[in-house]
C-alpha positions in Angstrom: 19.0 16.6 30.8 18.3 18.7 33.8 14.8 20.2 34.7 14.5 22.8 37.5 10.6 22.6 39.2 9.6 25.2 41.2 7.6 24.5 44.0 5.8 26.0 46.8 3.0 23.5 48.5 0.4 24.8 46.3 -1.5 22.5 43.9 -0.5 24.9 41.0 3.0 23.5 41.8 2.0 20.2 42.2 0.6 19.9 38.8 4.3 21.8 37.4 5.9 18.7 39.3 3.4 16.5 37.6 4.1 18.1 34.2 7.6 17.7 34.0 7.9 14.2 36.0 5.6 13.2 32.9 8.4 14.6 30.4 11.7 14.3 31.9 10.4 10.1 32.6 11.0 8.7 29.1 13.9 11.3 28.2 15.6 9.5 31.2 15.6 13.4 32.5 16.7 14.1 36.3 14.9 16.4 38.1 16.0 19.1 40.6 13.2 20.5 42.7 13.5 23.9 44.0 12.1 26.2 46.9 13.0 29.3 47.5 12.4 30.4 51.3 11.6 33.8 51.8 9.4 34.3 55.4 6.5 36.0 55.1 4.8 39.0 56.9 1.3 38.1 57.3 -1.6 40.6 57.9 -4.7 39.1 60.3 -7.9 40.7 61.1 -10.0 42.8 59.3 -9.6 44.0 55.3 -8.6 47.7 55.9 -4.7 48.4 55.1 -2.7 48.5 58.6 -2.5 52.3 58.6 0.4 53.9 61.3 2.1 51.8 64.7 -0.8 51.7 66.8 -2.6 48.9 65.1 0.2 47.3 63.3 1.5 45.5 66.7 -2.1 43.2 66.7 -2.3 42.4 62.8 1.5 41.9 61.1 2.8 38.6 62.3 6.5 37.7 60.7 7.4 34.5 59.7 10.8 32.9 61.1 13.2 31.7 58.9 13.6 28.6 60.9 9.9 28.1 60.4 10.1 28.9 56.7 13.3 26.3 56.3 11.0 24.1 58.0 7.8 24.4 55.7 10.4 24.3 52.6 12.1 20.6 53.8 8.7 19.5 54.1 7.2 20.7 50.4 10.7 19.3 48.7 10.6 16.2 50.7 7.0 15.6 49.8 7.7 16.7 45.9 11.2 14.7 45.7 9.0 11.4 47.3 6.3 12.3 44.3 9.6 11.9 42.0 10.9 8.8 43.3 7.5 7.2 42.7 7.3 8.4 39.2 10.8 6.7 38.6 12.5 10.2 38.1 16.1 10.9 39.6 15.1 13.9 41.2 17.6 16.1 43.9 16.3 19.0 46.8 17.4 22.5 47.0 16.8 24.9 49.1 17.2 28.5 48.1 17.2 31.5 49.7 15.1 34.9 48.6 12.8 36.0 46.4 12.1 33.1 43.8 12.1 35.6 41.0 15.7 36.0 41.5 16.8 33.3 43.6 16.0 30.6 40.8 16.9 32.2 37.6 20.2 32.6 38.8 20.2 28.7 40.4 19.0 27.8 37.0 21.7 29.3 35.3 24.6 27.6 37.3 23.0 24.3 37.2 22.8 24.8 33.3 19.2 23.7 33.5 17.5 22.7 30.5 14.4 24.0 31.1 12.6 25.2 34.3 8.8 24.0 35.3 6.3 26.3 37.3 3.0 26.2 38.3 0.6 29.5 37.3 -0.7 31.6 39.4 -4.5 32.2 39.4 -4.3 35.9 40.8 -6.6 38.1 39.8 -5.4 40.5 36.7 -5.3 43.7 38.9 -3.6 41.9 41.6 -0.8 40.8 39.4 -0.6 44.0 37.4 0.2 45.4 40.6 2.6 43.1 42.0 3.6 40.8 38.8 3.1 37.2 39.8 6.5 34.2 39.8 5.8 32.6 36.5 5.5 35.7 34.8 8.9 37.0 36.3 11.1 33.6 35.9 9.3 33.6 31.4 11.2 37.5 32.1 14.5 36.7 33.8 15.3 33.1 33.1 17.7 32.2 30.3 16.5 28.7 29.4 12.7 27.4 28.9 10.3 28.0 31.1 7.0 26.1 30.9 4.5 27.3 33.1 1.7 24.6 34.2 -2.1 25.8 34.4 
């Protein structure tokens, strides 16, 4: 058997790795960890909406992909180390995109057996707005997925 764990540095993740390191253990289950990088535009000072150019330039800050690669190896080193001392055969991968579409499809050519993610505690108009990951992989994923509280 093959489990696919989404992760992403958050302790919602961690307790997804937790979850299925505690299920895929006595089925003698590896473990692929995923990470899909995907920099981020962040928005800094103040709580009004960036509104036109002559503001923007102070506030929006991109992240680099070479800094997002970087943050990834770190969070799948640190989850596939959690593995290894759980006694799981776990593997890295490092995927590129949005993780609503980048896993599913990763999922599918690995054959997974079932794919582990950790819930998002957005709040309800947030992710009726924007949808939140764990919703969109129990949408586009064609095996299990559990999603970890």
């Amino acid at each position: 058997m093959n489990f696919i764990v989404a992760v992403d540095g958050s302790e919602p993740s961690e307790r997804a790795l937790d979850h299925a390191l505690t299920i895929a253990e006595p089925l003698g289950a590896r473990v692929t960890v995923v990470h899909s990088v995907e920099p981020h535009v962040l928005v800094e000072g103040g709580e009004e909406p960036v509104s036109g150019a002559p503001g923007a330039g102070d506030r929006i800050f991109a992240e680099s992909l070479e800094d997002a690669e970087i943050r990834a190896e770190e969070v799948l080193e640190a989850a596939a180390e959690r593995a290894r001392d759980a006694g799981v055969e776990a593997t890295t991968e490092l995927l590129y995109g949005d993780p609503v579409e980048s896993i599913p499809e990763y999922a599918k050519d690995a054959t997974a057996d079932g794919i582990f993610v950790g819930h998002r505690g957005l709040d309800e108009r947030y992710e009726g707005l924007v949808g939140s990951v764990a919703k969109e992989l129990v949408e586009r994923a064609t095996c299990p997925v559990t999603v970890v509280r």
